[in-house]
C-alpha positions as CSV (number, residue, x, y, z in Angstrom):
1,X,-108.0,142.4,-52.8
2,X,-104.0,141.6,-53.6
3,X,-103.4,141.2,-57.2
4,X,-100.2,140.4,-59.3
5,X,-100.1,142.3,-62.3
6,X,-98.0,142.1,-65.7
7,X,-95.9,144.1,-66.9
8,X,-97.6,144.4,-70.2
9,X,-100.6,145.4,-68.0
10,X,-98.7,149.1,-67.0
11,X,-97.3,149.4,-70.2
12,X,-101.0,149.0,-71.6
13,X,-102.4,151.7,-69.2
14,X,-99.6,154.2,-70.2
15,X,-100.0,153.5,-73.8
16,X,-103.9,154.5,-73.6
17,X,-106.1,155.8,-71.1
18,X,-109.2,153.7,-72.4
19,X,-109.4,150.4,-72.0
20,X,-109.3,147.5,-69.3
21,X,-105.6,148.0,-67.6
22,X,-106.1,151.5,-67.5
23,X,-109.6,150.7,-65.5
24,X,-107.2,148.3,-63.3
25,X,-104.6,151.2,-62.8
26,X,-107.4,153.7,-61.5
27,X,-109.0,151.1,-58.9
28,X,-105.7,151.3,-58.1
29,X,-105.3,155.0,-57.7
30,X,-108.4,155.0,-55.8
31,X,-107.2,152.0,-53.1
32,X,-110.1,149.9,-54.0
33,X,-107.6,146.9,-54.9
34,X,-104.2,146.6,-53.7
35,X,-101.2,146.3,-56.0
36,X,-98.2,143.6,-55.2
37,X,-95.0,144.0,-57.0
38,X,-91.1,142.8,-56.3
39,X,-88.2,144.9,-57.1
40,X,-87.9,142.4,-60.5
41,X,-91.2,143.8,-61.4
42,X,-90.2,147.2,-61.2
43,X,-87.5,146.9,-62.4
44,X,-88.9,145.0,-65.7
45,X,-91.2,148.2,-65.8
46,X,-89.0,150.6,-65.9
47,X,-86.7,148.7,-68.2
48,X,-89.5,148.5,-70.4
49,X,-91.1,152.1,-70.8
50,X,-87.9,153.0,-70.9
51,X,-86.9,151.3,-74.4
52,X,-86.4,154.3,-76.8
53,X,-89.1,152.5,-79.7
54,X,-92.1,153.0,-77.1
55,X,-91.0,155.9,-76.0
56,X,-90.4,157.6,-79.1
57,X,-94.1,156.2,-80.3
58,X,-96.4,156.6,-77.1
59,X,-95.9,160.5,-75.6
60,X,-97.9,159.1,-72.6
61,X,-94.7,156.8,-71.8
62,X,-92.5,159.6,-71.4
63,X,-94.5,161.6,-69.7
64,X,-95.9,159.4,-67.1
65,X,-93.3,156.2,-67.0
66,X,-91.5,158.0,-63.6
67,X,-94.4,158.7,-62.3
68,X,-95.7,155.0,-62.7
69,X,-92.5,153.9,-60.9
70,X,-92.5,156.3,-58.3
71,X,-96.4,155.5,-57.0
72,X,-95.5,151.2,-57.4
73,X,-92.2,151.7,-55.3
74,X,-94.3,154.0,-52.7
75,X,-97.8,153.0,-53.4
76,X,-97.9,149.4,-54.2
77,X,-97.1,146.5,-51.9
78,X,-93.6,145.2,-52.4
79,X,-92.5,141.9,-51.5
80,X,-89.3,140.2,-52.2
81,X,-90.1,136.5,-53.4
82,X,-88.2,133.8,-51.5
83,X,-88.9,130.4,-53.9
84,X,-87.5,130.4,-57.9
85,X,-90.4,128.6,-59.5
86,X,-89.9,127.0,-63.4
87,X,-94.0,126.9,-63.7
88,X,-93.4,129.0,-67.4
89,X,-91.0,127.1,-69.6
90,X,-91.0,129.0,-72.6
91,X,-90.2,131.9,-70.8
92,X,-89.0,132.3,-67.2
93,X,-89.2,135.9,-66.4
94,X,-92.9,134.9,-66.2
95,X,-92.0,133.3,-63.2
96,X,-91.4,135.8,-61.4
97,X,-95.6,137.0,-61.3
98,X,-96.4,133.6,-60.1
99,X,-93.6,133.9,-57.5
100,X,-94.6,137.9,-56.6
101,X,-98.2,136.4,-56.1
102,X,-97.4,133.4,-54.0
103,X,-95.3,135.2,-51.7
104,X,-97.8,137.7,-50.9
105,X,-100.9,135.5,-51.0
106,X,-102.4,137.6,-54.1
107,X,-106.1,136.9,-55.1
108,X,-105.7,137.0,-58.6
109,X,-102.2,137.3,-61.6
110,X,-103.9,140.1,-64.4
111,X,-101.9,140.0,-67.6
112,X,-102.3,139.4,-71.4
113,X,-99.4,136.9,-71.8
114,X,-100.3,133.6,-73.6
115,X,-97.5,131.6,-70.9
116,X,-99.0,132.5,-68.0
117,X,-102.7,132.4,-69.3
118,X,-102.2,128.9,-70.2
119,X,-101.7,128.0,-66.6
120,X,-105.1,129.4,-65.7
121,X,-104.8,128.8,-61.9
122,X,-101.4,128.0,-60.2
123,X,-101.8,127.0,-56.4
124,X,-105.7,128.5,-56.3
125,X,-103.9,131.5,-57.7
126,X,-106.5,132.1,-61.1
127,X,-104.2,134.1,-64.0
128,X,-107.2,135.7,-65.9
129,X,-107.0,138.9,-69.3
130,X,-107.8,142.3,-67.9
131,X,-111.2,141.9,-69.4
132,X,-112.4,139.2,-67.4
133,X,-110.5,140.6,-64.2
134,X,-112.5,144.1,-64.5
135,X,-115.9,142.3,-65.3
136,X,-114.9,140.1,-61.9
137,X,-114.5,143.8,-60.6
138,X,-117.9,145.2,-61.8
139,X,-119.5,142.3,-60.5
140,X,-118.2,142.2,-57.2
């Protein structure tokens, strides 16, 4: 199963290592879904751990942010999106999950982001809260 996943979801998963992204990160880790990401995504990642306020806050950010980026750029499936979409108006660096999904026919876009969980479904594509993507998960 190909799935999209938010920033916010990593940063989540680094922050604690309870909780539904972190359960998403080590499905991950033990290739029983398969992560899709663009070099945008990445690079929003690593732009994001790497602000000095979450660093200085979460000691699991600095020690395990270049790791995270290390296993997405050699682990995760990277794809290099094609279309600009303008699906998320109030903010369009959201677009770029919808786009990442699209391109690489993704199953489902994980994230806690009110924009893109408005949308619901884009294209068959359904955008769903880590908690409802791991009980999907349990389920399945």
């Amino acid at each position: 199963m190909r799935v999209v996943l938010d920033a916010n979801i990593f940063i989540s998963a680094l922050i604690s290592s309870q909780g539904n992204p972190a359960k998403i990160l080590e499905k991950w880790q033990k290739r029983e879904l398969e992560i899709v990401v663009s070099p945008t995504i990445v690079a929003e990642i690593e732009r994001v751990t790497g602000y000095e306020r979450l660093q200085k806050k979460y000691r699991r950010i600095r020690e395990e942010r270049e790791g995270l980026i290390d296993d997405l750029r050699n682990f995760a499936t990277m794809v290099d999106p094609q279309q600009n979409l303008s699906v998320v108006q109030a903010d369009d660096s959201d677009n770029r999950y919808i786009e990442c999904a699209i391109e690489s026919g993704a199953s489902y876009i994980v994230t806690g982001d009110p924009h893109l969980l408005d949308i619901n479904d884009f294209q068959g594509i359904p955008i769903l809260t880590p908690a409802v993507f791991v009980a999907l998960l349990e389920n399945t």
